[in-house]
N, C-alpha and C positions, 0 to 999 in steps of 0.2 A: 495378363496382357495389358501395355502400357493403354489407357486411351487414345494417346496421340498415332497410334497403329490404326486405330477403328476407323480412321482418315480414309475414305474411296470406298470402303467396304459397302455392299448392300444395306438397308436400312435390317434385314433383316437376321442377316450373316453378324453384323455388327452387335444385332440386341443377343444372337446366342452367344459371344463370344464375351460378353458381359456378365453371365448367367455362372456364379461361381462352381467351379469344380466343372467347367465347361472349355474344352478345345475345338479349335477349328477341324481338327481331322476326327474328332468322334462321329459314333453315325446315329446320332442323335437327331431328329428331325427339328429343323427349326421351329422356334415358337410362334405359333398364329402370328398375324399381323398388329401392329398395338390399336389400329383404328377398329378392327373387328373384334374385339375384346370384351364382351359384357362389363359393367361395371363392379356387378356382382364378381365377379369370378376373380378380380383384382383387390377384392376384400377381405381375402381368408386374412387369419392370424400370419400366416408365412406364406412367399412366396411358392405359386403352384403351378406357374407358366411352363417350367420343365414339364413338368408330368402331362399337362395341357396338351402341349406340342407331340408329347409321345402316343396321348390317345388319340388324337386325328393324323397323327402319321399311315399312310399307306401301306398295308403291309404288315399292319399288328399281329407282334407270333398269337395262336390259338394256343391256349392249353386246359387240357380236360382237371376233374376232380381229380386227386388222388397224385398226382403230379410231382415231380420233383423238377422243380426249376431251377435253372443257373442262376449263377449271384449276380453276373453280368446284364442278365434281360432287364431292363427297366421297367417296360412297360406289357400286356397281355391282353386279353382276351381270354375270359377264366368262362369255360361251360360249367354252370350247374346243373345240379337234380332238384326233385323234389328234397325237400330237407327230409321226410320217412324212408328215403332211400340212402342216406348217409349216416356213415356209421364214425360218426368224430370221434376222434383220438384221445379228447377232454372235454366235456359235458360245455358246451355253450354257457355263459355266463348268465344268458340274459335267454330264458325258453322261446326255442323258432316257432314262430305263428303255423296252424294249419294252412298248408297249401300254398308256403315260403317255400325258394330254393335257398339253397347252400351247396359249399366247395368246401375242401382241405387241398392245401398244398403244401411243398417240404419245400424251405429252399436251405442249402448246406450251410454250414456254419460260417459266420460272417468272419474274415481273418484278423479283424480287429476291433474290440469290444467297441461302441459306439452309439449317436443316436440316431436313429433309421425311423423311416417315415412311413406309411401304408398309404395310399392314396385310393381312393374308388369312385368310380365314375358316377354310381347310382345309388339310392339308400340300401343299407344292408348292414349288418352288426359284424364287428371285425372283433375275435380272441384270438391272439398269441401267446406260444408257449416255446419252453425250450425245454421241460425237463416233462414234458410230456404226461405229466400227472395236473398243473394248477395254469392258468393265464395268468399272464402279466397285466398289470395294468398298465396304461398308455400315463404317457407325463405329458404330453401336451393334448387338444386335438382341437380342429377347427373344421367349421361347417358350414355350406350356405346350400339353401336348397334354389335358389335361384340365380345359379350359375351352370346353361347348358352343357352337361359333357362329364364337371365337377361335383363330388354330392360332398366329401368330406377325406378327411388326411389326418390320421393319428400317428403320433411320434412313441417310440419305444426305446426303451433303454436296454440293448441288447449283447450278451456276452458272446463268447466264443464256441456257442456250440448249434448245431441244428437247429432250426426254424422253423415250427406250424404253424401257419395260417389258417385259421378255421372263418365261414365267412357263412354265416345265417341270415333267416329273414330277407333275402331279395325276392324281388316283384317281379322280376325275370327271370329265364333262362339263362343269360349270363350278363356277364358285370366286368368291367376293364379295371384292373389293379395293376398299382406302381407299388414299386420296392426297392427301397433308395436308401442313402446316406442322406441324410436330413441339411439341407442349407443351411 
């Protein structure tokens, strides 16, 4: 969208329609206001205001462990278990602490190999896999513990085939994760 369009719009309608691989008719929640914005949370390595806006959106879908999610959800509301109640698909990289939750989720095969982001609200150990025996390692990731809402966002270089998320060691019952095409 040209700039000179963003002319009348809301301060707020204006900063989503700036936000790349962003349109006016997505139903995407706007993002926070820029005045209420920790400075923390404007810190990561990459932009994370998208994902920001999608955790305090009204309305977050719920989805349980075990889950198979659309490509198209952004953002969730993921319930865990205890991590001794979950039976991961691939061994955790990193051993879940006694008395940690944990999730798996599937989401379908992404239609175009690319780099895709994991976002998560709160501390917790993120493995993805796609062939269902080893994880990927993450090629980028950024973190700040002192941004409320945001804990960290790892980028994944991901082919054309099914997708698990495995998600260990949270402190809670549950954790908000994005799942995105990477900015």
């Amino acid at each position: 969208m040209a700039r000179g369009l963003l002319v009348g719009l809301p301060a707020g309608l204006a900063l989503l329609a700036l936000l790349p691989g962003s349109g006016l008719a997505q139903d995407a929640a706007p993002p926070p206001a820029a005045q209420s914005i920790p400075a923390a949370c404007t810190a990561f390595d990459w932009p994370l205001l998208r994902e920001m806006a999608w955790f305090e959106a009204p309305g977050l879908a719920r989805v349980q462990s075990g889950d198979t999610v659309p490509g198209a959800m952004p953002g969730a509301v993921l319930a865990l278990k205890p991590v001794d109640a979950i039976a991961f698909p691939v061994a955790p990289s990193r051993k879940p602490s006694p008395g940690s939750f944990g999730g798996v989720l599937t989401l379908p095969a992404p239609t175009a190999p690319g780099l895709y982001q994991i976002t998560l609200s709160d501390e917790a150990w993120i493995d993805v896999s796609q062939d269902g025996q080893t994880t990927r390692k993450p090629t980028a990731h950024t973190g700040k513990r002192d941004c409320p809402g945001l804990r960290k966002s790892l980028r994944y270089q991901l082919g054309t085939q099914p997708v698990t998320i495995e998600i260990s060691n949270a402190r809670a019952e549950s954790i908000k994760i994005a799942i995105a095409p990477a900015e």
